[in-house]
C-alpha positions as a LaTeX table, in Angstrom:
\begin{tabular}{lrrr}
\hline
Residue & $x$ (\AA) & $y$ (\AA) & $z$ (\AA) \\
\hline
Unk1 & $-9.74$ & $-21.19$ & 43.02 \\
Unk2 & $-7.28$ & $-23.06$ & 40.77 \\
Unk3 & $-9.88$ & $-24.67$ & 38.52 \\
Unk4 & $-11.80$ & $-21.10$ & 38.07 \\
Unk5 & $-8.19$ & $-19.44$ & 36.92 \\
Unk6 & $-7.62$ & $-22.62$ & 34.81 \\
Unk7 & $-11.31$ & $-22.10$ & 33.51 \\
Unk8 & $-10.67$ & $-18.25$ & 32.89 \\
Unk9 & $-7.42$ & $-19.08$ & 30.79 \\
Unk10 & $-8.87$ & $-21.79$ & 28.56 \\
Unk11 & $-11.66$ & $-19.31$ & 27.62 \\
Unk12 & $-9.43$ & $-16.40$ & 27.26 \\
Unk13 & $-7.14$ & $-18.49$ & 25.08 \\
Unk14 & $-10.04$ & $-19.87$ & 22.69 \\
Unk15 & $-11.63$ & $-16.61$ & 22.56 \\
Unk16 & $-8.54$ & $-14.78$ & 21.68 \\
Unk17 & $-8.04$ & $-17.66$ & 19.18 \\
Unk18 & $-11.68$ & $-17.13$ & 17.21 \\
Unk19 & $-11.14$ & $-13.16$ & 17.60 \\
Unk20 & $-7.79$ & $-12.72$ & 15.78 \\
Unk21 & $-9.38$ & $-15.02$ & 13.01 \\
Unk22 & $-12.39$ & $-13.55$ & 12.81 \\
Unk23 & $-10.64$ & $-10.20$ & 12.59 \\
Unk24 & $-8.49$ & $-11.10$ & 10.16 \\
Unk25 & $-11.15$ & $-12.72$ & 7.91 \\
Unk26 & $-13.54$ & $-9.70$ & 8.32 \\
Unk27 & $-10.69$ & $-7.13$ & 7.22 \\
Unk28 & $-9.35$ & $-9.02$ & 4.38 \\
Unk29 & $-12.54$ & $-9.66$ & 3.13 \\
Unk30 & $-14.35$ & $-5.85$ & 3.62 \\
Unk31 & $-11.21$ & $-3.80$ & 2.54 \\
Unk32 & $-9.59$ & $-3.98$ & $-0.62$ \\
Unk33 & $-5.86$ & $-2.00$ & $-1.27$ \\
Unk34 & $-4.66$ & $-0.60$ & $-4.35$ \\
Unk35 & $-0.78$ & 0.36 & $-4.84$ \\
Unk36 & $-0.92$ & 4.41 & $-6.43$ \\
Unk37 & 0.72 & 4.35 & $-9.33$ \\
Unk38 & 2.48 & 7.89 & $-9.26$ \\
Unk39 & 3.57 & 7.15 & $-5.45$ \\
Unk40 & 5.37 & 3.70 & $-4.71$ \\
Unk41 & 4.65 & 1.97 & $-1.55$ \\
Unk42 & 1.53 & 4.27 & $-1.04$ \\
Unk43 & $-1.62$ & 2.68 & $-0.87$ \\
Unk44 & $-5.54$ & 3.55 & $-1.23$ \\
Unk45 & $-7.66$ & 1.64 & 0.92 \\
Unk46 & $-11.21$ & 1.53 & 0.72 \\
Unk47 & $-13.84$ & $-0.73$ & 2.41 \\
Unk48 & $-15.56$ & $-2.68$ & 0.39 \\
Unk49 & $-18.29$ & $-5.90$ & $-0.19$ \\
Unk50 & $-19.81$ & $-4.93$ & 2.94 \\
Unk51 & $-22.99$ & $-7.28$ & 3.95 \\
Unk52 & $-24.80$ & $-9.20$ & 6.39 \\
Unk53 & $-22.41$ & $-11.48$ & 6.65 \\
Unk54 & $-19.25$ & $-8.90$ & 7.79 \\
Unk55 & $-22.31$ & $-7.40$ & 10.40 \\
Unk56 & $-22.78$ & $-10.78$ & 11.54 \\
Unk57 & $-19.22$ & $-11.13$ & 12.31 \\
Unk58 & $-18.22$ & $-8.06$ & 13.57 \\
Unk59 & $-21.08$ & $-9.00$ & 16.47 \\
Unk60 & $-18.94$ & $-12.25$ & 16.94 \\
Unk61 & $-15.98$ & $-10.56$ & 17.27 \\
Unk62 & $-17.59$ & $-7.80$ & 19.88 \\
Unk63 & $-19.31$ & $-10.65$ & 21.65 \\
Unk64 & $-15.78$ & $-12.86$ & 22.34 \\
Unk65 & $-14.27$ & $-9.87$ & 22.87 \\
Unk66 & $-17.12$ & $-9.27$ & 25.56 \\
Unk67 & $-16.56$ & $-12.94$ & 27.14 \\
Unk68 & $-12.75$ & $-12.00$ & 27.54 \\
Unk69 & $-13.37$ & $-8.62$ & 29.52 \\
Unk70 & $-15.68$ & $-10.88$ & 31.70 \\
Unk71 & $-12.96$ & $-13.76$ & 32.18 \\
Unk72 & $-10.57$ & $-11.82$ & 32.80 \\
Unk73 & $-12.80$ & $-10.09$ & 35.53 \\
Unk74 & $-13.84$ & $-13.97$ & 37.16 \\
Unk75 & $-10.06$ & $-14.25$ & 37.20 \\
Unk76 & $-9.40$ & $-11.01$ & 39.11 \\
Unk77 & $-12.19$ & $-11.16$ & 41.82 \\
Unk78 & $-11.49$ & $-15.22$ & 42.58 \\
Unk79 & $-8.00$ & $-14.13$ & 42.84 \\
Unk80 & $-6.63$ & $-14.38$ & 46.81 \\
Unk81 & $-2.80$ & $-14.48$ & 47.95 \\
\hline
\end{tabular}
């Protein structure tokens, strides 16, 4: 039971790892911010330089995202007091 739990957090912990950097790299690169100039510290946002490439990622991110849900449920059912 230990090494499944163990197993379970490693995954969760690499997963979560690759997501928030995938995230991260798939927003910064997709939307692009502009500052109005007649309203300070209000911003227009606008997605942009949308390809294959930000698809292909967003399926990365949906997919670890995907592994997590099912880690977390290996650790839940092993679980016993």
């Amino acid at each position: 039971m230990r090494i499944v739990l163990l197993v379970g957090l490693v995954i969760i912990f690499i997963t979560t790892f690759f997501t928030l950097a995938l995230g991260t790299s798939l927003v910064n690169e997709s939307v692009t911010c502009e500052e109005l100039p007649d309203k300070p510290d209000n911003f227009n946002c606008q997605i942009e330089n949308y390809n294959m490439d930000m698809l292909f990622t967003f399926f990365v991110v949906i997919s670890f995202v995907i592994v997590d849900m099912g880690a977390v449920y290996l650790m839940i059912t092993t679980w016993k007091f």
